[in-house]
RODREN-479991 format. One record per residue (C-alpha): residue number from 1; x, y, z; chain; residue in three letters. Coordinates in Angstrom, 3 decimals, m for minus. Layout:
% RODREN-479991
+------+----------+----------+----------+-------+------+
! nugu !       px !       py !       pz ! mimar ! voti !
+------+----------+----------+----------+-------+------+
!  NUM !        X !        Y !        Z !     A !  ALA !
...
+------+----------+----------+----------+-------+------+
//
This chain:
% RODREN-479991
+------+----------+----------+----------+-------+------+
! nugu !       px !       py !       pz ! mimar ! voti !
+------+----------+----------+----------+-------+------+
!    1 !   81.854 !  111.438 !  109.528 !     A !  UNK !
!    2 !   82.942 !  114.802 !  108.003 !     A !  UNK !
!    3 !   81.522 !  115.629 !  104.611 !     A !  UNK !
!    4 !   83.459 !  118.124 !  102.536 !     A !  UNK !
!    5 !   82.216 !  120.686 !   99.391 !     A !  UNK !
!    6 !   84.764 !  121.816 !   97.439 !     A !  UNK !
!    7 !   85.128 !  125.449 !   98.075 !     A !  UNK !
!    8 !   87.085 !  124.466 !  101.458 !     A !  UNK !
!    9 !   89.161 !  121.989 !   99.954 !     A !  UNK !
!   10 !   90.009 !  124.668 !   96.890 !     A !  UNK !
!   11 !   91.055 !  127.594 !   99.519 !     A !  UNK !
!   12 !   92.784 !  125.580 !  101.334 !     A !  UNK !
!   13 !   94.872 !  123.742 !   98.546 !     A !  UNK !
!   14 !   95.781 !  127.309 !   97.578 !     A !  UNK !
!   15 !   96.871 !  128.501 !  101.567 !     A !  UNK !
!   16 !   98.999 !  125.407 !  101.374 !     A !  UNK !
!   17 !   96.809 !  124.344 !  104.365 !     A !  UNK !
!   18 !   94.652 !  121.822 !  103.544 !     A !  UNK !
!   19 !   96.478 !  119.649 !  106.222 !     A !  UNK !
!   20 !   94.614 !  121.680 !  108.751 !     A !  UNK !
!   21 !   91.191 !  119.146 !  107.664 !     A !  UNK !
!   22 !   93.363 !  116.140 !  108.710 !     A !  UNK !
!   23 !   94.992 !  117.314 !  112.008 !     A !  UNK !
!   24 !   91.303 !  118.249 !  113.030 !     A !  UNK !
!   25 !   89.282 !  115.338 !  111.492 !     A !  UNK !
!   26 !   91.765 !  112.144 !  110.652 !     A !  UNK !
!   27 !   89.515 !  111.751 !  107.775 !     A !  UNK !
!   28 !   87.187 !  113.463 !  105.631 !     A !  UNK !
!   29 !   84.475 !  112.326 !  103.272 !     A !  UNK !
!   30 !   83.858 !  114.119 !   99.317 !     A !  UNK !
!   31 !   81.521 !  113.050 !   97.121 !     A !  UNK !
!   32 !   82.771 !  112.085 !   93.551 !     A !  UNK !
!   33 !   82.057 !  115.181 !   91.521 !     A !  UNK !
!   34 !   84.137 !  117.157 !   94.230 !     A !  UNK !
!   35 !   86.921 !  114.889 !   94.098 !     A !  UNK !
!   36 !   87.206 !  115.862 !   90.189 !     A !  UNK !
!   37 !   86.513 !  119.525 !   90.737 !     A !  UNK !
!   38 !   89.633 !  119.773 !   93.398 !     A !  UNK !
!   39 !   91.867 !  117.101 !   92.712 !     A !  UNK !
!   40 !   90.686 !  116.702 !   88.802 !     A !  UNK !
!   41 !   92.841 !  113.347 !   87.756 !     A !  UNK !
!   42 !   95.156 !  113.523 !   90.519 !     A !  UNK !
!   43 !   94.464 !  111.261 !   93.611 !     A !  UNK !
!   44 !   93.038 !  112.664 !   96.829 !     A !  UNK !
!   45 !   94.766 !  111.843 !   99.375 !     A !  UNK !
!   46 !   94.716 !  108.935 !  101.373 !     A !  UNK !
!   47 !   92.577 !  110.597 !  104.381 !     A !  UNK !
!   48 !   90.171 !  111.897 !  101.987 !     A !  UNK !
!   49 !   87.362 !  108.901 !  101.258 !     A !  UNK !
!   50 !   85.456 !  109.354 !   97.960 !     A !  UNK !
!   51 !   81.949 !  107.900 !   97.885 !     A !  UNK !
!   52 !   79.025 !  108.400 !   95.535 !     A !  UNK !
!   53 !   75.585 !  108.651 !   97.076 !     A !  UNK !
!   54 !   73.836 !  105.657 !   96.580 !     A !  UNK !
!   55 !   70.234 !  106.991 !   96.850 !     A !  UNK !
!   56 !   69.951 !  109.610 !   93.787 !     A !  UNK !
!   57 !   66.025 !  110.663 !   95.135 !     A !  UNK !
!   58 !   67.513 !  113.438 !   97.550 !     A !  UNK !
!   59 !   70.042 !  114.250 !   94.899 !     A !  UNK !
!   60 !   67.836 !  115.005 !   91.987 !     A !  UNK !
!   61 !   65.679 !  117.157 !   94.113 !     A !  UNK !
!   62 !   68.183 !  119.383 !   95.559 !     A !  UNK !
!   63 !   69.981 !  119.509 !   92.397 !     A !  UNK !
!   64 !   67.316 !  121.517 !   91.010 !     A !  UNK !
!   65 !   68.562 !  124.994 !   93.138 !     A !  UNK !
!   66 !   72.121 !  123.661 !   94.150 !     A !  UNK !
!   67 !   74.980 !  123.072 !   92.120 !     A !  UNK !
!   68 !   76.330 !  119.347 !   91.573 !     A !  UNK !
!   69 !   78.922 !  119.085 !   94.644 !     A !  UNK !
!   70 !   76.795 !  121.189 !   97.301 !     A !  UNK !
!   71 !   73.783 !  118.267 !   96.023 !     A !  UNK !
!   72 !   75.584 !  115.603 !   96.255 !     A !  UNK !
!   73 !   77.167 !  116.238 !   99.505 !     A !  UNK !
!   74 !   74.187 !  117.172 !  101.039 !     A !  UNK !
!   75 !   72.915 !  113.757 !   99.871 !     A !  UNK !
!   76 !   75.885 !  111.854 !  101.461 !     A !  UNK !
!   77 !   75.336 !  113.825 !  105.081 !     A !  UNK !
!   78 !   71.507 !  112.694 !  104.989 !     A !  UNK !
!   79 !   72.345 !  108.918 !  104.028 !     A !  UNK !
!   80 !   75.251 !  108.380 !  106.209 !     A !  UNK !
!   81 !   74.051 !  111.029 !  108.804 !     A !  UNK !
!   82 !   76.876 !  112.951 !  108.873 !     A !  UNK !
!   83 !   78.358 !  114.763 !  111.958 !     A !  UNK !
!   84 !   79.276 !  117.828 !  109.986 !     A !  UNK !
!   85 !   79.506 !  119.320 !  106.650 !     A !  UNK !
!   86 !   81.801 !  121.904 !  105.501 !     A !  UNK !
!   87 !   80.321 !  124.089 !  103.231 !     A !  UNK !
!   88 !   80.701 !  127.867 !  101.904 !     A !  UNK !
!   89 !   77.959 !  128.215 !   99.292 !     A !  UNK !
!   90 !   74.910 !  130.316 !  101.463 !     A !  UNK !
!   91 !   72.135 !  128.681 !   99.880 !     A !  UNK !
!   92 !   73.237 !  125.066 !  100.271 !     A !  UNK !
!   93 !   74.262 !  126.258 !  104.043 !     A !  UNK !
!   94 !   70.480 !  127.246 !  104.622 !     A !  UNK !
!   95 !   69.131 !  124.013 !  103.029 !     A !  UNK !
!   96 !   71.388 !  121.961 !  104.938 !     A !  UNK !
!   97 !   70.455 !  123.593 !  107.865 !     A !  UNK !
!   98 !   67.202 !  123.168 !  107.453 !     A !  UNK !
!   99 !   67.710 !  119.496 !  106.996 !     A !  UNK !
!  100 !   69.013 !  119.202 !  110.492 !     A !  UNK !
!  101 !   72.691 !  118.890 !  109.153 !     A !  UNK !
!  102 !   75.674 !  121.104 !  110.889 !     A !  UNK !
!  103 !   77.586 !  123.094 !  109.113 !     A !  UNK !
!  104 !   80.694 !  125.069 !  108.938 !     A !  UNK !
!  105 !   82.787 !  127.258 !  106.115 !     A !  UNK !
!  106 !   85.814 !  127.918 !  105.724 !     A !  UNK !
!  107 !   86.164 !  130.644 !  108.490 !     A !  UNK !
!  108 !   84.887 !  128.190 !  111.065 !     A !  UNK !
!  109 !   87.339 !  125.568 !  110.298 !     A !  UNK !
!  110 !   90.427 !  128.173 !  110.597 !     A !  UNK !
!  111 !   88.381 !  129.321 !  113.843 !     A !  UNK !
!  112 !   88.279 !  126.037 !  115.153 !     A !  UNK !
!  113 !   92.248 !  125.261 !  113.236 !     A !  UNK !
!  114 !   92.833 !  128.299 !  115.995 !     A !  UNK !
!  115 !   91.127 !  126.994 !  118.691 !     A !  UNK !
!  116 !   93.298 !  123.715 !  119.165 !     A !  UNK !
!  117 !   96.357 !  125.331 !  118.138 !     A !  UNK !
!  118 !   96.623 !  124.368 !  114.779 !     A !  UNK !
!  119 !   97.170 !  128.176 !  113.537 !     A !  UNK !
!  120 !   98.127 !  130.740 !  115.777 !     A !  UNK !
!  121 !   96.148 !  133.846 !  113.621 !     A !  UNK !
!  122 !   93.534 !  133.682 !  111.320 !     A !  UNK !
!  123 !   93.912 !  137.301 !  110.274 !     A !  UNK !
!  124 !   97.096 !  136.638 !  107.213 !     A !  UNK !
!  125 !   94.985 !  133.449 !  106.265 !     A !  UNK !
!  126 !   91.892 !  135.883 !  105.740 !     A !  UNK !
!  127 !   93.533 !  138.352 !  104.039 !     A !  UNK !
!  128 !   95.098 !  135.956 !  101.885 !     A !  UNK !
!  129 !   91.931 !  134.260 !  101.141 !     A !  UNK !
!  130 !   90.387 !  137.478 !   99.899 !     A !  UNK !
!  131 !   94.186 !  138.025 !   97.899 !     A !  UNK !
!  132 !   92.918 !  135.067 !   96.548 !     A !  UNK !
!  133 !   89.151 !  136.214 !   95.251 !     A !  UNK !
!  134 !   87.348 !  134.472 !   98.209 !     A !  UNK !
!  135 !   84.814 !  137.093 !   98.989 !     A !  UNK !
!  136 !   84.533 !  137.547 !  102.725 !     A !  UNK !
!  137 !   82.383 !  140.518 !  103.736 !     A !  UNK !
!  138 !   83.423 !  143.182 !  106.388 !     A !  UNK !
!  139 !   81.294 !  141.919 !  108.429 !     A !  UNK !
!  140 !   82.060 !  138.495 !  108.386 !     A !  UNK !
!  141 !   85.510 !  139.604 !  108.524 !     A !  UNK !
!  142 !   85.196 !  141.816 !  111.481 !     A !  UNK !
!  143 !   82.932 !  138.757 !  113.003 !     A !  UNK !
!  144 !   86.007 !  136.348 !  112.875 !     A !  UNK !
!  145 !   88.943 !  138.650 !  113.754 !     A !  UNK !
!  146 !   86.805 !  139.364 !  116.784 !     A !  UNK !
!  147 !   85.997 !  135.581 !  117.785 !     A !  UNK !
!  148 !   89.250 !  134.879 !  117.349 !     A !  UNK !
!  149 !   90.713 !  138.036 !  119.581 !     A !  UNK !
!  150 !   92.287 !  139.337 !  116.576 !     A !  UNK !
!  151 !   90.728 !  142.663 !  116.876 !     A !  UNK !
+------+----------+----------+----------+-------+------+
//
């Protein structure tokens, strides 16, 4: 199972890529309150499951230093134990880290979108992202030209 935050799906939607999540994973999973943060009243797609979490406990207490989507997907990795969780948001990264949960932003999925063959250069799709107000430091940026042989 793939769990998805929002942030990914949002940059994505806006690169006109967000296809890249099902050629790589068939299916994804969001949690509710990211389905009405990306898709609002529209549908998700149909490779894009929507579940609530069903045990709140976990919820409430990361709630308390994450915000609503970053909680609640967290939540669904732990209950379902999830096989990866895309993420941007630093804070919720290190939390679900620390819960034993992978993780991967953005920049890893192009990376990986790269890797199979799904994108031939990440370099237009970062500096569009950044066109686009996604902050990506020069290091990062620097980081992922050069694991990608971009540099």
């Amino acid at each position: 199972m793939i769990v998805s935050n929002s942030s990914c799906l949002i940059i994505l939607l806006r690169l006109e890529r967000l296809d890249l999540l099902r050629k790589m994973y068939g299916k994804i999973t969001i949690p509710g309150s990211v389905k009405k943060e990306v898709f609002k009243r529209n549908k998700a797609p149909d490779w894009i499951d929507v579940v609530e979490i069903s045990q709140p406990v976990a919820y409430e207490i990361l709630e308390k230093t994450l915000g609503q989507g970053e909680s609640e997907a967290i939540t669904i990795c732990l209950e379902a134990k999830a096989d990866l969780l895309i993420l941007d948001d630093l804070a919720a990264r290190k939390t679900a880290q620390r819960l034993g949960i992978k993780v991967a932003g953005v920049i890893g999925i192009l990376l990986e979108a790269k890797r199979v063959g799904l994108v031939s250069h990440i370099k237009d799709l970062l500096d569009h992202m950044m066109s686009l107000d996604f902050r990506i430091s020069k290091a990062v940026y620097d980081d992922a030209l050069e694991l990608a042989n971009e540099r």
